[in-house]
N, C-alpha and C positions, 0 to 999 in steps of 0.2 A: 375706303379700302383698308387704312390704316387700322382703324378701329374695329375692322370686320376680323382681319390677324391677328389681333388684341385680342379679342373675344374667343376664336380656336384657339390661342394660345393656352390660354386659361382654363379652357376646359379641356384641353389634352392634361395641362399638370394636375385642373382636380380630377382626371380620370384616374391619372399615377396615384396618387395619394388614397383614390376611393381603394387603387387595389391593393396598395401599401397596406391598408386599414384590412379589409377583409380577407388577406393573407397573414397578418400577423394575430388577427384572431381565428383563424382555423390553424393557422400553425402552431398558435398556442395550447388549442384543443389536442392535434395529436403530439404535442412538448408533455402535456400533464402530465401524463403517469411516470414519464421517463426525468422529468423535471423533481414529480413527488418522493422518487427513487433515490435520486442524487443527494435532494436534502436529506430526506433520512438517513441515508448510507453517511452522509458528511457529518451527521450529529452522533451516529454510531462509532465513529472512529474518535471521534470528539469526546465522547462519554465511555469509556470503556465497562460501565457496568450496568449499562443500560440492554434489556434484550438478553442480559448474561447468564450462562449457567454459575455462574461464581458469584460468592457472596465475597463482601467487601467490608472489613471494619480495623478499626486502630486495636494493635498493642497493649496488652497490658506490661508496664513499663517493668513488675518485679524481675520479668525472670532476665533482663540488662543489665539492671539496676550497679551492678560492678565490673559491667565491661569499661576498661580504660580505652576513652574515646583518642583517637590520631589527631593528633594537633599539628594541620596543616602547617605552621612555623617552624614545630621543630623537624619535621619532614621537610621542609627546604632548606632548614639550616645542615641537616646531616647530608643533604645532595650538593649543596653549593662547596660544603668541605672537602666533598670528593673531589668534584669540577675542580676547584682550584689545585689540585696535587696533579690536576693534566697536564700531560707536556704537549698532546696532539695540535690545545688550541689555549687562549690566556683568558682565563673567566674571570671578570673583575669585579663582579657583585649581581645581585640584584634589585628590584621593586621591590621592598615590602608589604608593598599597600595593594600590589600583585596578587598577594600570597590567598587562595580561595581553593574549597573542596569544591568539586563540582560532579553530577550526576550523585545515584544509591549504589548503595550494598543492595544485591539483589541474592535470597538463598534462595533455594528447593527444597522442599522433604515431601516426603509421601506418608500419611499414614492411615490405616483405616478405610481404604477406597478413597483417599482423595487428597489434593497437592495442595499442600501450603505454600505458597508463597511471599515470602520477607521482603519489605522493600524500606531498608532503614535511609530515616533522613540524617547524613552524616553534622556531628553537631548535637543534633538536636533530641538524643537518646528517647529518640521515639521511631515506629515502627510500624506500617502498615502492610496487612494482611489481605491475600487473594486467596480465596477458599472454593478450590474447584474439586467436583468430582474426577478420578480417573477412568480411563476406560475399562471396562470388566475385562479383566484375561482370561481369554476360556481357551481349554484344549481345543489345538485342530481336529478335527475328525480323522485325517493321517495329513502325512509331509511328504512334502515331493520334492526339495533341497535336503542333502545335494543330490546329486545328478550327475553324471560322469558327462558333464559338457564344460568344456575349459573356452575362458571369454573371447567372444568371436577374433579369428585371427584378423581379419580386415583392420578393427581398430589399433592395432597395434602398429600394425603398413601404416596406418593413417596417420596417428603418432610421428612415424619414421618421417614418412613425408612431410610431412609439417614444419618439425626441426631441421631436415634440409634446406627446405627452403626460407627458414631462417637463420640461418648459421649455425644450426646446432644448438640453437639458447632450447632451457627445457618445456617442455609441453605439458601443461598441466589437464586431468578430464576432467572434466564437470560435471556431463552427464550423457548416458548415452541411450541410444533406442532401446526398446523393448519387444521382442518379438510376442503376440498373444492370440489363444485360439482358445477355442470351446473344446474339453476332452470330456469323454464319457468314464467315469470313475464310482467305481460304486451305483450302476446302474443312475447315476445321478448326474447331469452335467455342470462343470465349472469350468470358470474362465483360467486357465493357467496362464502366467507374464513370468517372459523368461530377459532377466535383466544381459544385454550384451557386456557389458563391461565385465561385470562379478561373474556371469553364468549364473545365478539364485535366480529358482524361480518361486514365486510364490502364489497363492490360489485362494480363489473366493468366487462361491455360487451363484452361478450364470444368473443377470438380470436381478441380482440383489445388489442394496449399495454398498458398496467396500469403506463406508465409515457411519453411525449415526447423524441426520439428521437437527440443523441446528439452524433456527429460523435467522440468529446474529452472522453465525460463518455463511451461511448463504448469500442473506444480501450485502456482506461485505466483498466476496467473492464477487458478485454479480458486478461491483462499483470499479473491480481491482481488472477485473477481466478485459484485456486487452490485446491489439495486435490480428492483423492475418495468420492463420496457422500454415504450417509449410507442409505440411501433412494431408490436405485433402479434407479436415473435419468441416464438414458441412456446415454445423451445429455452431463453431466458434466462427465460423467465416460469414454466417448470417449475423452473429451477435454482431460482428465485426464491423458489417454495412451497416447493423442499425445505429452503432455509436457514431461512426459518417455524418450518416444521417443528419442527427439531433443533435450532433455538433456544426453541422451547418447552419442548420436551422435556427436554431441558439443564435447564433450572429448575425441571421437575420433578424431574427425576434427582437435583437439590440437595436440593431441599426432600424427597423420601420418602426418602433417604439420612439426614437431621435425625433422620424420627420414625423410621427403624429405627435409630439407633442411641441415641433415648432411651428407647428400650423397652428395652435392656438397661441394667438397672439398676445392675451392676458398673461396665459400663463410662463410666458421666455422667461424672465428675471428669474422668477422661485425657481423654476427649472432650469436654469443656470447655477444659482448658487447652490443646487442641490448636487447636479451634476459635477460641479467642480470641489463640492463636498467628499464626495465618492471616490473621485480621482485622488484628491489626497489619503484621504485613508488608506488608499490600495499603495500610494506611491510608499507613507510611511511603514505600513505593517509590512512590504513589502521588500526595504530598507532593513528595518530591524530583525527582520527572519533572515535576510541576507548576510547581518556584523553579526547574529547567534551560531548560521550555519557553518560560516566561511571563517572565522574568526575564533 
């Protein structure tokens, strides 16, 4: 009887593990594409001129050539001379070995249809260049701001209330609804969005996209998209379920990847020190993004 127990036992667990297995290969199957997405999107964010409308090269150094570069030193030496004539608190010195520039000079220009952007490494009188086209400015067809509609009275009460109910500290807006309907204009229809806070409303041709097309801001877009909407959109609250989803799934695909591959018994050691390869990696880069962020 013992060994009759023994025998169902075993094959209930390679039942688990049969379905371990053919679960994490069909869940791999529908993981693909949404898996293929993320890496790419991750190496687009990684590469910023990959996919890019914008060309990318280095400075030619002449037209620098006589800026007098900031020497981090004597910029702490004229702050700490300050510091010490304080009477609020007693500054008694600093590191010197402290003393580093950190982050670019970052400029703007436009010229010609298209944005230059400067990004100098301080130091190092050199100078990398982001070469984007602008968006073409074209006349409206007509304007519909302003508008003799002053910003909805509601948020203003809302405002009030808010600061009541915190003592009166101030209340800052950040952003507010948009009222938007289809209007017939010029025998033509367009969508008008009437901003509540400002009153400006602005317009753009019904079922057309309100920016160009760009295969890079798409699928970064697609990566960045998050969240239930509170709003009722259909469209974001399905995207919503599907990231759910394949974020479940994703952790299963971990975890039944584990027990297939501690069912083979040759393979535990290498898949050990593989796996505990991984864990440090994650543990340090994880560490070190932590003393750059937080530090």
């Amino acid at each position: 009887m013992g060994s009759l127990a023994t025998v169902r036992k075993w094959k209930k667990k390679g039942a688990g593990v049969k379905l371990a297995r053919r679960l994490h290969m069909y869940f791999g199957l529908v993981l693909l594409p949404f898996v293929l997405l993320y890496g790419m999107t991750a190496l687009l964010f990684n590469h910023s001129s990959w996919m890019s409308t914008s060309d990318y090269f280095r400075s030619s150094l002449e037209p620098f050539g006589a800026v007098q570069q900031d020497a981090p030193s004597e910029i702490v030496e004229k702050i700490a001379k300050e510091l010490s004539d304080r009477d609020e608190f007693n500054f008694t010195g600093y590191d010197e070995d402290s003393v580093e520039l950190v982050n670019e000079h970052i400029f703007d220009v436009e010229e010609d249809g298209f944005r230059y952007r400067y990004r100098f490494v301080p130091m190092e009188s050199k100078a990398f260049v982001q070469k984007t086209p602008t968006t073409e400015q074209t006349e409206p067809e007509f304007t519909v701001s302003p508008v003799d509609f002053a910003p909805a009275p509601s948020i203003a009460q809302l405002v009030e209330a808010i600061e009541k109910d915190h003592n009166g500290s101030k209340v800052r807006i950040r952003s507010a609804s948009d009222v938007r309907f289809v209007a017939d204009i010029n025998q033509e229809k367009w969508v008008l969005t009437c901003d509540l806070q400002t009153g400006k409303v602005t317009q753009n041709k019904f079922q057309e996209p309100r920016s160009d097309f760009n295969w890079r801001s798409y699928l970064l877009r697609l990566h960045k998209t998050r969240g239930y909407p509170r709003d009722g959109d259909s469209v974001r609250f399905g995207w919503a379920v599907a990231v759910d989803i394949m974020g479940l799934l994703m952790l299963f695909w971990g975890l039944s990847g584990v027990i297939m591959w501690w069912q083979m018994k040759p393979f535990r050691l290498i898949g050990g020190v593989l796996v505990l390869i991984g864990v440090l990696l994650c543990v340090l880069l994880g560490f070190w993004l932590y003393q750059a962020m937080y530090y």
